[in-house]
C-alpha positions as CSV (number, residue, x, y, z in Angstrom):
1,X,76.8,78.8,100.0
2,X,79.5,79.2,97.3
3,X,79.1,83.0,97.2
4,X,80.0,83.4,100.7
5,X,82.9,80.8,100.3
6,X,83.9,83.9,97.2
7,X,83.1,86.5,99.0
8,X,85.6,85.6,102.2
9,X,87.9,84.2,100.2
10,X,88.2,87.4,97.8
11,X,88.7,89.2,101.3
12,X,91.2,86.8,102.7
13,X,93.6,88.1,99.2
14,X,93.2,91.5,99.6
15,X,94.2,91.5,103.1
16,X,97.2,89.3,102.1
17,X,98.6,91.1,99.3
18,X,99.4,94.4,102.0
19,X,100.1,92.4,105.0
20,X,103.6,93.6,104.9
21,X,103.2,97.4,105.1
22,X,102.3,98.0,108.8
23,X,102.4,101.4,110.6
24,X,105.6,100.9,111.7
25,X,106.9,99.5,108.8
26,X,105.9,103.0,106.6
27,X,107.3,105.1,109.8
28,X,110.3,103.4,109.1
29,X,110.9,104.1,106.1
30,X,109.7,107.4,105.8
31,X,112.4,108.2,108.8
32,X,114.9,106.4,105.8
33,X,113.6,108.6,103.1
34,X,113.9,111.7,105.5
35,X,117.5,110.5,106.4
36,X,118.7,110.4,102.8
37,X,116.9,113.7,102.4
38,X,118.6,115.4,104.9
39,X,121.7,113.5,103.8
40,X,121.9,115.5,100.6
41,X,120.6,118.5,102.1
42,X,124.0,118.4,104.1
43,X,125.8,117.8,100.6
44,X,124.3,120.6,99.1
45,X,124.3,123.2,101.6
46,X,127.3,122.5,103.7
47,X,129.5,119.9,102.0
48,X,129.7,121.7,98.4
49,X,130.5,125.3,99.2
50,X,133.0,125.0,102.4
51,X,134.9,121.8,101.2
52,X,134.7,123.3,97.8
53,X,133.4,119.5,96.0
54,X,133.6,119.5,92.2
55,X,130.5,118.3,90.6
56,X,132.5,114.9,89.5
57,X,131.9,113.6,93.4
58,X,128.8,115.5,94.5
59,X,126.3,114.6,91.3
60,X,127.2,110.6,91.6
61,X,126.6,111.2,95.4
62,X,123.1,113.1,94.4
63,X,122.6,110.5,91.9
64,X,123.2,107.4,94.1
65,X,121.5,108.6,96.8
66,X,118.1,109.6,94.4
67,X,118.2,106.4,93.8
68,X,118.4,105.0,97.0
69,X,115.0,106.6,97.6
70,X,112.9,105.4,94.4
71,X,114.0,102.0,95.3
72,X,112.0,102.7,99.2
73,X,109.0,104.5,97.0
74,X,108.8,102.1,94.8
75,X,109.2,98.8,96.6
76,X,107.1,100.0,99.9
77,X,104.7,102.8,98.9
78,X,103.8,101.1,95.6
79,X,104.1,97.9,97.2
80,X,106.0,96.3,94.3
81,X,108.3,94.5,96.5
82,X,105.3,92.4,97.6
83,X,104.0,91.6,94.3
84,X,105.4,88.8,91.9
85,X,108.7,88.7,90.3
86,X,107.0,89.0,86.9
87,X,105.2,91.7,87.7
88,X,107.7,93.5,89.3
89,X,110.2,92.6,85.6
90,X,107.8,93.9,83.7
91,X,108.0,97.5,85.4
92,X,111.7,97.4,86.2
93,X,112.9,96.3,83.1
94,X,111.4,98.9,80.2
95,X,112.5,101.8,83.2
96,X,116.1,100.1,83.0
97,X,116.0,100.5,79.3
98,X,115.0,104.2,79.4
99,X,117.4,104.9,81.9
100,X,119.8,103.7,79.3
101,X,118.6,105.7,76.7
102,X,118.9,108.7,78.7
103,X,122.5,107.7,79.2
104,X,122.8,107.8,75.5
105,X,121.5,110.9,74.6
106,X,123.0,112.7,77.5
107,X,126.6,111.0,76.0
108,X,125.5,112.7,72.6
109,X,124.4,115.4,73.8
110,X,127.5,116.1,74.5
111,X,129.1,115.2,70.8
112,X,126.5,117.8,69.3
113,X,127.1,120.4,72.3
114,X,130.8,120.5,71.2
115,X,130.4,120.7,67.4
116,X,128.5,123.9,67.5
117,X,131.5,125.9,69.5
118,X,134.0,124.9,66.4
């Protein structure tokens, strides 16, 4: 008796940790993730060469909108917006800090770039 009381109870959780993600749900936001797509699409092929865009506006626009789009992989696809905050900390945070550290070396990347043209 206990192992059926388990068995339907192990069942019960595994249903309830993906109850959010319905069909519509992942049509959605695969019609968001094709939006932003097509958004920088636009920015790329029409936007940049006949308004003549430096790279100062368009790579923050590429950047922001890139961005935009792991956050839907990431929270739907890889479900981690229905998991636990501690779980969820424990990936964002260490990606936070390498996303930092890319900041960094791109910054001196630049300092080293501009010592070898002297």
């Amino acid at each position: 008796m206990s192992s059926e009381t388990t068995t339907v109870h192990a069942a019960g959780a595994e249903h309830g940790e993906h109850e959010g993600m319905t069909k519509k749900r992942i049509l959605k936001i695969f019609y968001i993730l094709t939006a932003i797509t097509c958004v920088e699409f636009f920015i790329a092929l029409w936007l940049g060469p006949h308004l003549q865009l430096s790279s100062q506006v368009v790579n923050p626009a590429y950047i922001i909108l890139t961005l935009l789009k792991a956050y839907f992989i990431v929270a739907f696809f890889m479900h981690l917006k229905f998991e636990k905050v501690g779980l969820a900390l424990a990936i964002i945070v260490p990606i936070l800090f390498i996303i930092g550290l890319i900041l960094v070396l791109t910054n001196e990347s630049h300092y080293w770039i501009g010592l070898r043209h002297i």
